[in-house]
N, C-alpha and C positions, 0 to 999 in steps of 0.2 A: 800198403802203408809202410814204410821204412820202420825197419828195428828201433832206431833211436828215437823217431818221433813219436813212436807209438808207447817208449819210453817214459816220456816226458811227458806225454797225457796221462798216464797211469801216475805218476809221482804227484804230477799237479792235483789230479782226483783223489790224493793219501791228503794231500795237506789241507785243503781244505773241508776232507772227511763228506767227500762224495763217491756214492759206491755205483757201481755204473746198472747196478737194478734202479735207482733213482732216476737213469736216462731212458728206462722201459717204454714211460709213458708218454714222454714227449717222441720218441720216435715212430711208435703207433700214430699218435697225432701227426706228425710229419707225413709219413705214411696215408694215412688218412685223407688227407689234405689233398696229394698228391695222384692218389687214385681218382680223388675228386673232381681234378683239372681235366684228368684221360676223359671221362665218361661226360662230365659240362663241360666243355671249356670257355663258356658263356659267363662261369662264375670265375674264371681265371683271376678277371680286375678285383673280386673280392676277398680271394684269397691271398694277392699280393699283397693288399693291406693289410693283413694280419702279420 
């Protein structure tokens, strides 16, 4: 990820007082999800719609 945009995310997350342990759990979830599709990929349709 480039310096400055990587910048601009950290500045954004100051202002509106979001600390990036707050993004812990949704990318476990993400994560989660995704390992989901590897092993079903039968539930693929269901997890797009999430």
């Amino acid at each position: 990820m480039p310096k400055e945009l990587k910048e601009r995310k950290m500045q954004h997350m100051r202002e509106i007082g979001l600390l990036v342990t707050d993004l812990i759990p949704d990318i476990e979830h993400i994560y989660e999800l995704n390992k989901t599709r590897e092993v079903l990929p039968s539930v693929e349709v269901y997890i797009q719609g999430l």
